[in-house]
MARRORO-551556 format. One record per residue (C-alpha): residue in three letters; y, z, x; residue number from 1. Coordinates in nm, 3 decimals, padded with zeros to 5 digits. Layout:
BEGIN
NODE	rest	c2	c3	c1	nr
NODE	ALA	Y	Z	X	NUM
...
//
This chain:
BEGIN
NODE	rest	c2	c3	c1	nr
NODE	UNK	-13.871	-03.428	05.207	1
NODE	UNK	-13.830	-03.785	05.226	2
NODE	UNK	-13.538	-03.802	05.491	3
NODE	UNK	-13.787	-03.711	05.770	4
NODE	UNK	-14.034	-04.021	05.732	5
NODE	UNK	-13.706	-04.251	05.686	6
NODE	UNK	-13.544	-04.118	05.990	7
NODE	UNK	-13.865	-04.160	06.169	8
NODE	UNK	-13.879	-04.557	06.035	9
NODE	UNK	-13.530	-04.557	06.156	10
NODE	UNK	-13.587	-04.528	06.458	11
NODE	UNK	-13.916	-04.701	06.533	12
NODE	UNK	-13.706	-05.015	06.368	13
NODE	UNK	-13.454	-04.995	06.613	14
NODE	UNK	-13.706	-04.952	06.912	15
NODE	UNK	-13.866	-05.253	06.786	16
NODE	UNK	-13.559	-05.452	06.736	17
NODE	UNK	-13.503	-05.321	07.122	18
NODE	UNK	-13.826	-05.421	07.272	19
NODE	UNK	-13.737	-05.761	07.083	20
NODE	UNK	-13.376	-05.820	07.315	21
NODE	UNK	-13.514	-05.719	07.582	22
NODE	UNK	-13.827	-05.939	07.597	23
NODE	UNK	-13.611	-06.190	07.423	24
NODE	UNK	-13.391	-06.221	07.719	25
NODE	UNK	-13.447	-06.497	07.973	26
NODE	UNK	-13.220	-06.604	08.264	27
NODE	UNK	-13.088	-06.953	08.221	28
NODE	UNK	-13.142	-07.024	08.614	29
NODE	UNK	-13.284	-06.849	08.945	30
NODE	UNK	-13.219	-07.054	09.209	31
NODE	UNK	-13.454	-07.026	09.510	32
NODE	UNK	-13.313	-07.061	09.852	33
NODE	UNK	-13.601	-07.122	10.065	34
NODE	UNK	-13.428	-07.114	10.387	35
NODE	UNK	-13.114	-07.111	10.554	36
NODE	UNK	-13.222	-07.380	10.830	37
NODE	UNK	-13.070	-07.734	10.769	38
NODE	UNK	-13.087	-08.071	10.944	39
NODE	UNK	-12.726	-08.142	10.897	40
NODE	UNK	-12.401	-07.927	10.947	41
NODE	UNK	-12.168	-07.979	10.650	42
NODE	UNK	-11.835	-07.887	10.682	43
NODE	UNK	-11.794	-07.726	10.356	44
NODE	UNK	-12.172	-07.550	10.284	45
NODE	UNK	-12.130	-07.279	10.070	46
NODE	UNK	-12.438	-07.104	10.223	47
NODE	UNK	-12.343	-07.182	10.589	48
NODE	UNK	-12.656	-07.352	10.649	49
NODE	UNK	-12.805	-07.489	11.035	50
NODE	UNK	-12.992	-07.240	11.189	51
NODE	UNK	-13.313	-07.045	11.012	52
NODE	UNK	-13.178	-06.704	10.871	53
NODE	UNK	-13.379	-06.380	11.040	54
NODE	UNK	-13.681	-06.260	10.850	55
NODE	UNK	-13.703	-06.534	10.563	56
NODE	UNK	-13.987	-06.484	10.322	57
NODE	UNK	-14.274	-06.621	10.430	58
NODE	UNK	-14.564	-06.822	10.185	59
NODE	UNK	-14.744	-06.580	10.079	60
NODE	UNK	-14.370	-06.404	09.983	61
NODE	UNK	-14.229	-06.681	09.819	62
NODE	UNK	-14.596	-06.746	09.586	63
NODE	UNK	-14.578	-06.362	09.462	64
NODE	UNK	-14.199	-06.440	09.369	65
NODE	UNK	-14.336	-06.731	09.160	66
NODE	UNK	-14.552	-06.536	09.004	67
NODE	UNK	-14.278	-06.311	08.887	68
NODE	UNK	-14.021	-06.571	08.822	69
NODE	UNK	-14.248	-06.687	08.575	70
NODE	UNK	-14.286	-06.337	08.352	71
NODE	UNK	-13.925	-06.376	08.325	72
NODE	UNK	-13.934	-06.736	08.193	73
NODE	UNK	-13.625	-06.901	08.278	74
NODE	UNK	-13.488	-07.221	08.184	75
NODE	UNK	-13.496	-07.379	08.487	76
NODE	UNK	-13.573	-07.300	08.870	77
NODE	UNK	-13.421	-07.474	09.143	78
NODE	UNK	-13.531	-07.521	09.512	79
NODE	UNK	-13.256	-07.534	09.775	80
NODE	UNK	-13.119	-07.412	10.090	81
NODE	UNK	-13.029	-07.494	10.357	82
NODE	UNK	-13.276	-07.837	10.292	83
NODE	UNK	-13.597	-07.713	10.164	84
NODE	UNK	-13.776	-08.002	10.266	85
NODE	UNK	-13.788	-07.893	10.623	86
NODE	UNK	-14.028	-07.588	10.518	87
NODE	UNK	-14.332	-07.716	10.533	88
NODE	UNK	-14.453	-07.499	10.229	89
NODE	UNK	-14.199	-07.602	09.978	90
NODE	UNK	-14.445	-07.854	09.794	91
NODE	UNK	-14.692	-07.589	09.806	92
NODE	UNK	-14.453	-07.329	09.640	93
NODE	UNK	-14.314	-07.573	09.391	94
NODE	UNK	-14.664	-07.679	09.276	95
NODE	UNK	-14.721	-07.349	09.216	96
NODE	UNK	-14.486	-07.298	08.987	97
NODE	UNK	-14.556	-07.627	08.803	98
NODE	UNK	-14.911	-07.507	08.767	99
NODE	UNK	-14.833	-07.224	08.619	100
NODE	UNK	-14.486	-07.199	08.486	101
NODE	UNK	-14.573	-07.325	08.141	102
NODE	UNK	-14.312	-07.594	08.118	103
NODE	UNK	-14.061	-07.431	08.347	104
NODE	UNK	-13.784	-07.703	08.430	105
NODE	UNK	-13.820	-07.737	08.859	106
NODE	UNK	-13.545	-07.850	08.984	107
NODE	UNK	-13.462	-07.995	09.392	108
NODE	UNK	-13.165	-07.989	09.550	109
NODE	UNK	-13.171	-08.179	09.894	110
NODE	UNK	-12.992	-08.389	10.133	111
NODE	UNK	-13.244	-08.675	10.097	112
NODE	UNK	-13.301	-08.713	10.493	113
NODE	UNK	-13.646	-08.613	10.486	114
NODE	UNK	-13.736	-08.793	10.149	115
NODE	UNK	-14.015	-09.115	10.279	116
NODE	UNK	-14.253	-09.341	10.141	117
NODE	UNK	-14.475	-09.073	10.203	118
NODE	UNK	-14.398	-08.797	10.038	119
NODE	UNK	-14.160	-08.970	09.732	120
NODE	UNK	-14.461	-08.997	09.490	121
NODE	UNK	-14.559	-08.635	09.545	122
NODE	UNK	-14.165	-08.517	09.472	123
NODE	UNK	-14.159	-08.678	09.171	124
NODE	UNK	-14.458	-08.559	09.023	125
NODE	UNK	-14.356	-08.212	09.133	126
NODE	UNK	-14.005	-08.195	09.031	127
NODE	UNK	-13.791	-08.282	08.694	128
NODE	UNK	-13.516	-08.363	08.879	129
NODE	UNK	-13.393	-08.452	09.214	130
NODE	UNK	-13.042	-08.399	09.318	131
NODE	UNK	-12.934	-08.572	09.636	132
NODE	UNK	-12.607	-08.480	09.775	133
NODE	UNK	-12.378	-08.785	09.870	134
NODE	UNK	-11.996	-08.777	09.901	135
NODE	UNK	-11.861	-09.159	09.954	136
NODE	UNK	-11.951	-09.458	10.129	137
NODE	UNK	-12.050	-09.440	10.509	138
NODE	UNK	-11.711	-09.373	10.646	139
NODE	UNK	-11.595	-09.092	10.354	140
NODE	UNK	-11.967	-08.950	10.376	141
NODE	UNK	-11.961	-08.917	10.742	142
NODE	UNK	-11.633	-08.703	10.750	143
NODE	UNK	-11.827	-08.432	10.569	144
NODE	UNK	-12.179	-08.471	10.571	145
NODE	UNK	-12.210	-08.623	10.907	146
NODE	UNK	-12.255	-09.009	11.044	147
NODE	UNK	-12.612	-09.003	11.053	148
NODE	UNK	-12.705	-08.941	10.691	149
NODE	UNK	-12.558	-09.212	10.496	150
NODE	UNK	-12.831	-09.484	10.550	151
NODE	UNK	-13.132	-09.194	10.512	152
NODE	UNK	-13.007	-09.133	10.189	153
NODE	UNK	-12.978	-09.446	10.058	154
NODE	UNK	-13.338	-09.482	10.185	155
NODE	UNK	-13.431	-09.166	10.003	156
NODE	UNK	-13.304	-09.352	09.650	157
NODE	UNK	-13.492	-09.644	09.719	158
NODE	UNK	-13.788	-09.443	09.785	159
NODE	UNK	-13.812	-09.225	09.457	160
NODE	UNK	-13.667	-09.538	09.237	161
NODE	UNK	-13.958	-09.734	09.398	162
NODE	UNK	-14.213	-09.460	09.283	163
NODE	UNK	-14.018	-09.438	08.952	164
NODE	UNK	-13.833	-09.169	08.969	165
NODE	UNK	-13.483	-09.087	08.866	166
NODE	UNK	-13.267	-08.909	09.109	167
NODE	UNK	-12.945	-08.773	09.098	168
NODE	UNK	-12.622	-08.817	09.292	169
NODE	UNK	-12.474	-08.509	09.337	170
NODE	UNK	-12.080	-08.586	09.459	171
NODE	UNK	-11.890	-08.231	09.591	172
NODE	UNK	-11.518	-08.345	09.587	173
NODE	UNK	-11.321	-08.213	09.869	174
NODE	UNK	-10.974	-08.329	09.967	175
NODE	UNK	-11.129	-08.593	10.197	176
NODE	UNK	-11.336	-08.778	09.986	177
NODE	UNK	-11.165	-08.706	09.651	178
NODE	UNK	-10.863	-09.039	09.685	179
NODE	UNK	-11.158	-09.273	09.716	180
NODE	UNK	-11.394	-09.105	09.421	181
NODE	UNK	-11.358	-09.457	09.221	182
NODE	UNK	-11.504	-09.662	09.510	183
NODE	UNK	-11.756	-09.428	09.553	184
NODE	UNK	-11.825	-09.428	09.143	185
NODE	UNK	-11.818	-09.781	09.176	186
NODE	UNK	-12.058	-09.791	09.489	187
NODE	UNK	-12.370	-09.603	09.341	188
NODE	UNK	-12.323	-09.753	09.022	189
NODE	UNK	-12.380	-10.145	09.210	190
NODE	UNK	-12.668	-09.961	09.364	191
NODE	UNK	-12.835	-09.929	09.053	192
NODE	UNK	-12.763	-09.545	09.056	193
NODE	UNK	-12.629	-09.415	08.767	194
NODE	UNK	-12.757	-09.077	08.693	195
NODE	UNK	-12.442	-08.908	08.900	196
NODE	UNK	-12.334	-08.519	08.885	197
NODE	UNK	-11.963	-08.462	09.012	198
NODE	UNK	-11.838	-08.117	09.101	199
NODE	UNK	-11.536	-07.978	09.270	200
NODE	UNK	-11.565	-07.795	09.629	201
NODE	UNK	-11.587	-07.426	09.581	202
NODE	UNK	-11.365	-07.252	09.885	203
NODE	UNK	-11.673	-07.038	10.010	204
NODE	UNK	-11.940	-07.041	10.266	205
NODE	UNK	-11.795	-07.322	10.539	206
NODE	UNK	-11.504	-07.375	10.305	207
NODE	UNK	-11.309	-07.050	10.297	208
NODE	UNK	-10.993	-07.181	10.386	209
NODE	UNK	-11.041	-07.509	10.153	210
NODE	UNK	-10.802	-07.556	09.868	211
NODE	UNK	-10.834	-07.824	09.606	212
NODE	UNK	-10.511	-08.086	09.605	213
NODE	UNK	-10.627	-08.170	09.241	214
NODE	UNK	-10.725	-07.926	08.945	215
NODE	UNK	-11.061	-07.971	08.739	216
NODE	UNK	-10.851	-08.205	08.467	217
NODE	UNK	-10.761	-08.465	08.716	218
NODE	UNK	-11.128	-08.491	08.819	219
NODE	UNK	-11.275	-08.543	08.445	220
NODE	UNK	-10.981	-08.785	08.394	221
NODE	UNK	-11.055	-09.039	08.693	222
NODE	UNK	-11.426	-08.954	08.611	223
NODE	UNK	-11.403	-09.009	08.232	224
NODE	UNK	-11.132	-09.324	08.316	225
NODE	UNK	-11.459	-09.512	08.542	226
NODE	UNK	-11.754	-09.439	08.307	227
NODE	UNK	-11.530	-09.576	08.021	228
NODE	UNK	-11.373	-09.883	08.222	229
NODE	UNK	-11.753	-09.993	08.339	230
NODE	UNK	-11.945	-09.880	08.057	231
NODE	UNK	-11.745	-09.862	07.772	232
NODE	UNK	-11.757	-09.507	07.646	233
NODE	UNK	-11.597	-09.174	07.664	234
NODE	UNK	-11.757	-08.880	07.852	235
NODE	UNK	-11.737	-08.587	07.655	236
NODE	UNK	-11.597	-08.296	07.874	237
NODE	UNK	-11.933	-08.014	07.870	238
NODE	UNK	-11.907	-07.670	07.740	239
NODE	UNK	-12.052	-07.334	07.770	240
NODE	UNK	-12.265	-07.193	07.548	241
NODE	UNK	-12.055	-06.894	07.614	242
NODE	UNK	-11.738	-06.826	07.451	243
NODE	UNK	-11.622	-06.530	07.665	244
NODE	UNK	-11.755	-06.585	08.012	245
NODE	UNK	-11.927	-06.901	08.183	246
NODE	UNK	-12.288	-06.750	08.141	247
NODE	UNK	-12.277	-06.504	08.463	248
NODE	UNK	-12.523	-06.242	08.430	249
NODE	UNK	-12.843	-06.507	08.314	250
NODE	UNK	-12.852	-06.682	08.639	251
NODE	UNK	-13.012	-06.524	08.956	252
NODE	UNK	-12.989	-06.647	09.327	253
NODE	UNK	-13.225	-06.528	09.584	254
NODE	UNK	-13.154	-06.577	09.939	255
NODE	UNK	-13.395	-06.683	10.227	256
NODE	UNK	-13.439	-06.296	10.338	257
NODE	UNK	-13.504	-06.177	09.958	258
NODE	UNK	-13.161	-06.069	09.883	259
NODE	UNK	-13.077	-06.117	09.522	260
NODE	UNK	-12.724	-06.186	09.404	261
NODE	UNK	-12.600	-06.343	09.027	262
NODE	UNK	-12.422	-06.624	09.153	263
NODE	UNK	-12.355	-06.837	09.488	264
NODE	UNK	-11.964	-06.750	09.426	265
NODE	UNK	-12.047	-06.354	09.410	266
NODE	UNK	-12.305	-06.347	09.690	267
NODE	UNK	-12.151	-06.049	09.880	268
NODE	UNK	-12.206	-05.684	09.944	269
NODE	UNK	-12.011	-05.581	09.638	270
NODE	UNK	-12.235	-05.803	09.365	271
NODE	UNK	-12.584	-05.749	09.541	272
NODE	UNK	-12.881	-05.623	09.341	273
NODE	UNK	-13.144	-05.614	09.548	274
NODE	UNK	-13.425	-05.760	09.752	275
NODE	UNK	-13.757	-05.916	09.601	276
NODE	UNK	-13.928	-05.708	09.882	277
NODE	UNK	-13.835	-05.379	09.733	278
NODE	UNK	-13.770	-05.466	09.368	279
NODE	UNK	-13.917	-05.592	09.084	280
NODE	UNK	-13.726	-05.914	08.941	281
NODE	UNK	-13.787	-05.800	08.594	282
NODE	UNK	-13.673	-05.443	08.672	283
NODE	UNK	-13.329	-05.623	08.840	284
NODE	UNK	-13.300	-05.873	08.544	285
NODE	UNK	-13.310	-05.612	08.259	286
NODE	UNK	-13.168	-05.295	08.368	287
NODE	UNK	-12.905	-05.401	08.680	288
NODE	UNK	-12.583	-05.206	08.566	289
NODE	UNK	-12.376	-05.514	08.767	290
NODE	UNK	-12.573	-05.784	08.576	291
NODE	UNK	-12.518	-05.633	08.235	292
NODE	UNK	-12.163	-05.603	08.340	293
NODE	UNK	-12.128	-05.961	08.419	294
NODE	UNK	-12.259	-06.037	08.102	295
NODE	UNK	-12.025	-05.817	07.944	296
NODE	UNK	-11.730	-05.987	08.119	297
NODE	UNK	-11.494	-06.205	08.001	298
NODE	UNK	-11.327	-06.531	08.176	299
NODE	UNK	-11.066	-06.360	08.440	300
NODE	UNK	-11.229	-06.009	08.463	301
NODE	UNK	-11.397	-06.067	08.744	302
NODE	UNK	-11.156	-06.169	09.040	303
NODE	UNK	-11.426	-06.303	09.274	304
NODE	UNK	-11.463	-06.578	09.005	305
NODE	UNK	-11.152	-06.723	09.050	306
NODE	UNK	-11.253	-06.973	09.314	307
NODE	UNK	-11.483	-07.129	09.043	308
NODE	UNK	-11.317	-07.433	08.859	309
NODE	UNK	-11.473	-07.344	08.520	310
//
């Protein structure tokens, strides 16, 4: 007579331990594109950013998708594009979440041409971090990023530095720029910039037909060679958390127009999983058959992925 009321507690244990995952789960990143339209033309954007994509979420949009990246309590949310900075809402969306995201890391990912005395104090106090994208000195960083940049983003250091803030460098290493990634190491650095974040080109977007002259070992090694020739110390190469895949499956990109894809490498037809308009983030996060698939996958499974220099 007793099996019944076990098999019962059986069972309301393992609902309980299921309710448990599932609110237990949080995505590591969403990354918010706020719009497609972009002040430069970048010969190797992975988004193919210039002009403003058709039917882009609007304010009002983009505030109700706070509100729901924020039941789903990631580790970090960043703003990008395209260059946010050229809505005029992004401050208003971003303070948003900083209002109410209970200690949500906000993240900004920009160009740094629109970044002034006026607006650096606000952009600190909004973001954690700021990630401005620079690729060499004025010659190397015009051959990607265009000629008229260079000096705007140098301005856009001095600005936050001058409010006390700590921007990054973010470096993409393409074929052009990557013989002369020393001098351009050695350039921020004797501009007082030292937080610096160096990644490989990805061949998608703009740079389809790209391919890398150098692998991902090269890089660390003139990378880890600089830091410990001006500094003194060793970087220590980073690691996923992950043993069997590179975390795919707790990140979450959404797209000007509300289209919701895992990655920016598997941001096609075959990986999409919805659009914010018509689904629920939570619904998409929890119970997407591709997501839990991705998270299921292990390092070469997935051939899309191969592009990405883990």
């Amino acid at each position: 007579m007793m099996l019944l009321p076990i098999y019962f507690l059986l069972i309301m244990i393992s609902y309980i331990i299921y309710v448990f995952l599932y609110f237990s789960m949080q995505p590591k990143t969403i990354y918010l594109h706020l719009t497609k339209l972009c002040n430069l033309q970048c010969n190797y954007c992975y988004i193919d950013a210039g002009k403003r994509s058709e039917n882009e979420l609007d304010t009002e949009e983009w505030f109700n998708l706070v509100d729901e990246v924020i039941e789903l309590k990631p580790t970090r949310v960043v703003f990008t594009g395209g260059e946010p900075l050229l809505r005029h809402d992004t401050l208003s969306i971003a303070e948003r979440l900083r209002q109410l995201g209970n200690g949500i890391s906000i993240a900004l990912n920009t160009n740094g041409t629109l970044i002034n005395p006026r607006n650096a104090s606000k952009l600190i106090e909004v973001f954690d971090d700021i990630r401005i994208s620079i690729d060499g000195t004025t010659e190397i960083n015009a051959l990607s990023r265009g000629s008229s940049s260079f000096e705007k983003v140098l301005n856009a250091f001095e600005c936050l530095y001058r409010e006390g803030g700590q921007p990054f460098a973010f470096i993409t290493v393409t074929n052009a720029n990557f013989p002369y990634l020393t001098d351009t190491l050695e350039f921020l650095c004797n501009q007082g910039i030292f937080k610096i974040h160096v990644a490989p080109l990805l061949p998608i977007g703009r740079a389809m037909q790209e391919r890398n002259i150098f692998n991902i070992d090269e890089l660390h090694e003139i990378v880890s060679k600089f830091f410990f020739q001006r500094f003194g110390f060793r970087l220590e190469r980073g690691r996923h958390e992950e043993a069997h895949n590179c975390g795919v499956g707790r990140y979450i990109n959404i797209y000007p127009d509300g289209s919701i894809y895992p990655c920016h490498v598997l941001a096609s037809n075959g990986f999409y999983l919805g659009n914010v308009r018509t689904h629920k983030l939570t619904e998409i996060f929890h119970h997407s058959e591709r997501l839990q698939a991705l998270r299921d996958s292990t390092f070469g499974e997935v051939p899309e992925c191969d592009v990405c220099m883990i």
